[in-house]
N, C-alpha and C positions, 0 to 999 in steps of 0.2 A: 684298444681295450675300452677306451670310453665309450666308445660307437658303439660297441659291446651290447654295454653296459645300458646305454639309454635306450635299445632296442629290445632289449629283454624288460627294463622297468615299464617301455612302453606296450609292449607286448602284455606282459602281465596287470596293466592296469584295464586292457582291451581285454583281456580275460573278466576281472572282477566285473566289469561290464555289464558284458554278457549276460554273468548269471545273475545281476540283476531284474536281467530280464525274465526268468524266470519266473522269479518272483512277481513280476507286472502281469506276466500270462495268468499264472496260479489264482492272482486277485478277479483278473480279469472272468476266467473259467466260475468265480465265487459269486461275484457282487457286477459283474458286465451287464447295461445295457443289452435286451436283444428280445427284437418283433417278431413274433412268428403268429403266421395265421391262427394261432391257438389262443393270440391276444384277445381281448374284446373287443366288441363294437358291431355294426357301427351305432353313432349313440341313438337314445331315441328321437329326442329331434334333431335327426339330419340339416345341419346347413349344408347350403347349396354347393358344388365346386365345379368351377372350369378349370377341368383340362388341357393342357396346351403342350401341344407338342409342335417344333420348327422342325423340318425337315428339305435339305435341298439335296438330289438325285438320291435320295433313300428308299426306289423302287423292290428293292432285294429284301428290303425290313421292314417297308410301313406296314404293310398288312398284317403281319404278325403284332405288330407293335400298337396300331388299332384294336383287331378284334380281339386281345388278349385284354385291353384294357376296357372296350366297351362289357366285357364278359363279366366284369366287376358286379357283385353283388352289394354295392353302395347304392341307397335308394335314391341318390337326390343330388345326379351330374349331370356334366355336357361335356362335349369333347369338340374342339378344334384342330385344326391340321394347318400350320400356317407353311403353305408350299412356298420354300425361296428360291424363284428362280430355277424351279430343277428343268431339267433339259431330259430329262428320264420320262418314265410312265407315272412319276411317283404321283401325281394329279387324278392321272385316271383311276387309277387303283384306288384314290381316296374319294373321290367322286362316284366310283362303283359302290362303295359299300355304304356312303351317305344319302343314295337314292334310295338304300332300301332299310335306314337305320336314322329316327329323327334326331337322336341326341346326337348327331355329328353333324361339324360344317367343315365347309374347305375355304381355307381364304387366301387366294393367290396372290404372290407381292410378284410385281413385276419389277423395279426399280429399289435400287441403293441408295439413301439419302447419302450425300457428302458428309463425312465425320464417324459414320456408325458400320459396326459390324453388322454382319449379315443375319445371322440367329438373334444379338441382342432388337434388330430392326424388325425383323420375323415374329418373337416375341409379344414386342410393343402392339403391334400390330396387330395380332391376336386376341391379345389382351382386352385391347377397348371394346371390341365385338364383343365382347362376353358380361355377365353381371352376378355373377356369383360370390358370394361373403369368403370363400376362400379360391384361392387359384394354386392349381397343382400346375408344376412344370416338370415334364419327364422330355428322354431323348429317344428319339428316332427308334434308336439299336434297342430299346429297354421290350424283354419279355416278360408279362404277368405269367409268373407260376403258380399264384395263389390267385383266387375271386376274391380274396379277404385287403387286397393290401389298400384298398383306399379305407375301407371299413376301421380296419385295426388304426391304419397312421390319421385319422379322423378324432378317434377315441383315443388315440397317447395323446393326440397335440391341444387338446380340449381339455386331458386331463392334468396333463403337465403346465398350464396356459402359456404356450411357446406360442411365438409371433410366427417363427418360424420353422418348419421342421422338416429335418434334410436326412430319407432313412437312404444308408449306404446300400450299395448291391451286392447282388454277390457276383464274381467275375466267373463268367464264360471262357474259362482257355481249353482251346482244342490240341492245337500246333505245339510245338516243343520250344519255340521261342514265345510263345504265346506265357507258357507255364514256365520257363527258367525266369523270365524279364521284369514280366506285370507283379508279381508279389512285391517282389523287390523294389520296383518302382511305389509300390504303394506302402509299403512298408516307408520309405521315407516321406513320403506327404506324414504317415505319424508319427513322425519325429517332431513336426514342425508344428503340427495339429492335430494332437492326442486328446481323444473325444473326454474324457474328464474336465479338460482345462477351455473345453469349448463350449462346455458345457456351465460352466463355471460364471455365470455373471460379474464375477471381482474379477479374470483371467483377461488381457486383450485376446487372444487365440480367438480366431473366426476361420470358422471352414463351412463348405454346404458343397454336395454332390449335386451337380444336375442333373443326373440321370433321376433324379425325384425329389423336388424340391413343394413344399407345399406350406404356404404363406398367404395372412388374412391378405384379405384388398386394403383393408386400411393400412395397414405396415409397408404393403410396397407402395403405396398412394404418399406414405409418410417418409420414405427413403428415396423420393424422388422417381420410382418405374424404370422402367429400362434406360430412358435418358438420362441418370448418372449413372449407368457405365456403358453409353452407348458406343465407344471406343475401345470397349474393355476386350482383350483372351479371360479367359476363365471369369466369365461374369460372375459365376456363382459365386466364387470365392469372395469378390469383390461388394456384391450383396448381402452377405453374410457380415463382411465387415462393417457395413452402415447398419443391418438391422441391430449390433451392437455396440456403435458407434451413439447411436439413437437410444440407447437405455434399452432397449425389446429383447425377449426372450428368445434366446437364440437354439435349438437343442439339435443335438444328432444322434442318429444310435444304428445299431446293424440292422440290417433285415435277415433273415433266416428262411431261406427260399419262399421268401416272397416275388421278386423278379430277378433275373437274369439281365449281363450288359456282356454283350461279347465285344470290346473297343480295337480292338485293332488283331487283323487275319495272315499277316506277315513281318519279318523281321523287320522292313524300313517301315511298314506303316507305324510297328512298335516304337522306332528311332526317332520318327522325325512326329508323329504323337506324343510320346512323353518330353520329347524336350521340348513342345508348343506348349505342352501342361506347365513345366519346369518354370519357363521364362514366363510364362502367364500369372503362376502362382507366387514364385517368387521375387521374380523381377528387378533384383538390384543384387549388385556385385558381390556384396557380402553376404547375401543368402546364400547367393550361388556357390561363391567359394567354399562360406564352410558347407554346407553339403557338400561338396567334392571330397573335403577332408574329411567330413564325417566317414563318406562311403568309402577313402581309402583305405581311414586308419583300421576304422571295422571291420570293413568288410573285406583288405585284400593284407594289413598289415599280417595276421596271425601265418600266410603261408610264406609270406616272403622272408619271416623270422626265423620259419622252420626251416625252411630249404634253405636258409644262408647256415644258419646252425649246425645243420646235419651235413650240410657238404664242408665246414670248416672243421667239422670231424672226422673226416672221410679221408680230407686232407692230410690229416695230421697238424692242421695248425693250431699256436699254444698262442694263450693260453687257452689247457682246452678245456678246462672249467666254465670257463666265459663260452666261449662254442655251445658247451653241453646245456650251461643255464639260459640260452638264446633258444637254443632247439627245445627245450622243455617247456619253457615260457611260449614259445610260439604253438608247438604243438594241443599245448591245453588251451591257451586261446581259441584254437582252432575246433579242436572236439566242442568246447562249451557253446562255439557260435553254433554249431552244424545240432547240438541238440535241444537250444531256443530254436531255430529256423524247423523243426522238424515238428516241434508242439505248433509253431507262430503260422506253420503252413497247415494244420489240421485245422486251427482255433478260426480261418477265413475261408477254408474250404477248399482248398491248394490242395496239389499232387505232395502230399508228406511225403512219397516214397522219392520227389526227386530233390531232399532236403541238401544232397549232396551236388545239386547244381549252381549253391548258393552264390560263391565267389564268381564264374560265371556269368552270372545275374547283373551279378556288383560292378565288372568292369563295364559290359554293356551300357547297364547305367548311368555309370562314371562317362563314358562317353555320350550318352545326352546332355547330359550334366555341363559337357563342356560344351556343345553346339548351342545349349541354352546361353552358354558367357554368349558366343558369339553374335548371339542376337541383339545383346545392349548396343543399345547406341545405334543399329539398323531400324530399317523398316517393318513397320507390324507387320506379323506373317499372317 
């Protein structure tokens, strides 16, 4: 009866939860951050920005991921292509379209310094070729859907005076494990880095996407450039944290069909992708763990409650008060998660109608979650 009893209080405390969250969406839907090409911009005096995008064997996306973004009606860029290493066409494709377009260059790394990842290296690399007062960094996969989006995040990060400003995308899911997994996955990065508190100058919370990161030259000049984290998974995350480490203005905020990221085209690329993100992001035992607890208690506790509840009254086992108030506690857990996950999947632009995939999602999860422990204490992937 005690086991009962702390399954149902914990159960209904996972309920009350929930529909906090409601409440977060409802604020969010009121007073949210969010860019859309209807923003203004771009200002009138344009400062300059390079582009940079790293790409190794991204023959199947750079092109789109080029002339989407040279198609930018921003007056006053450059774009770089720092090829690492691919063993693809991804060179030529980008060398085709810079013979006949001057604001592009192709800078091919042939060689991996000892100590440094290969994007953070690619990057750097990049980087110094270039001279522009701001540097955008976007990725490979990233599709411009709007001509406006360097224009507009030009004009919020001038007008907000952000050092740094990281607009979210919106995700590409095609596949059905594409759409059960990635919400979910991304739904727990904001748990840990809920754009208010990142936003928040007095908050430690540091997050930045790389799928578009755009940052004066003097701020990554001041955080040291890609050589402090040239070791790093998830540099962005890790840049973020110096440009607020450093007193600089740190901002994020949604984009609203400004660009497309489609990150991963199959269930193991989803698997052994998010848990690169996981153990990049997180990186130490205790993150790790409670996210695991987070993702169990929420997201799988409410049906393991009910289905113990309603089969110990199926049973017939007594007390069956205790049974009934397990099964009731769990089952409304359960509704209240499934009708935040169904606003929380409209409000990022998610299939709402597969709100009922959610627990689903969460074990998948749960299981990157754990491939991320097993990464501590191994070798960098």
């Amino acid at each position: 009866t005690a086991l009962l009893l702390t399954l149902t209080v914990l159960a209904s405390l996972v309920a009350l939860v929930w529909f906090s969250r409601h409440l977060m969406i409802w604020r969010e839907h009121r007073s949210g951050l969010l860019l859309t090409d209807h923003s203004t911009g771009p200002p009138e005096a344009a400062p300059k920005i390079s582009v940079l995008v790293a790409a190794k064997d991204e023959a199947g996306c750079i092109e789109t991921c080029v002339r989407t973004m040279l198609d930018q009606d921003y007056p006053n860029f450059e774009m770089v292509v720092c090829n690492d290493r691919s063993t693809d066409a991804t060179a030529a494709i980008v060398q085709r379209i810079a013979d006949e377009e001057p604001r592009l260059s192709l800078v091919n790394i042939t060689d991996l310094p000892a100590g440094w990842c290969g994007k953070n290296n690619a990057m750097q690399t990049g980087i110094a070729t270039t001279y522009g007062e701001w540097i955008c960094m976007i990725d490979a996969d990233c599709r411009q859907v709007s001509r406006r989006t360097l224009s507009v995040a030009m004009q919020y990060a001038l007008d907000n005076s952000a050092d740094l400003l990281s607009v979210l995308p919106r995700l590409e899911m095609k596949g059905w494990w594409e759409n059960v997994v990635q919400p979910v996955c991304s739904g727990m990065m904001m748990i840990w880095f809920p754009p208010d508190k990142v936003n928040s100058p007095t908050a430690p919370n540091a997050y930045a996407n790389g799928a578009f990161i755009l940052i004066r030259r003097s701020t990554y000049q001041a955080i040291g450039t890609h050589e402090a984290v040239k070791d790093r998974l998830n540099e962005d995350m890790h840049m973020a944290r110096l440009v607020k480490e450093a007193g600089l203005r740190l901002l994020v905020i949604r984009g609203d069909n400004l660009y497309l990221v489609r990150m991963y085209t199959s269930f193991r690329q989803i698997i052994r992708g998010w848990s690169r993100i996981f153990y990049g992001t997180f990186g130490t035992l205790k993150r790790l763990v409670i996210s695991l607890a987070v993702m169990s208690v929420m997201g799988l506790l409410p049906y393991l409650a009910a289905c113990l509840g309603l089969a110990g009254l199926s049973a017939g086992a007594n007390p069956a008060w205790a049974w009934r108030a397990l099964a009731i506690s769990g089952l409304s857990a359960a509704a209240m998660q499934l009708s935040v996950i169904y606003r929380f999947y409209k409000l990022i632009s998610a299939r709402s109608g597969l709100f009922w995939t959610y627990p689903i999602g969460c074990a998948v999860t749960s299981w990157a979650l754990v491939l991320s422990l097993t990464k501590l204490g191994g070798a960098k992937v």
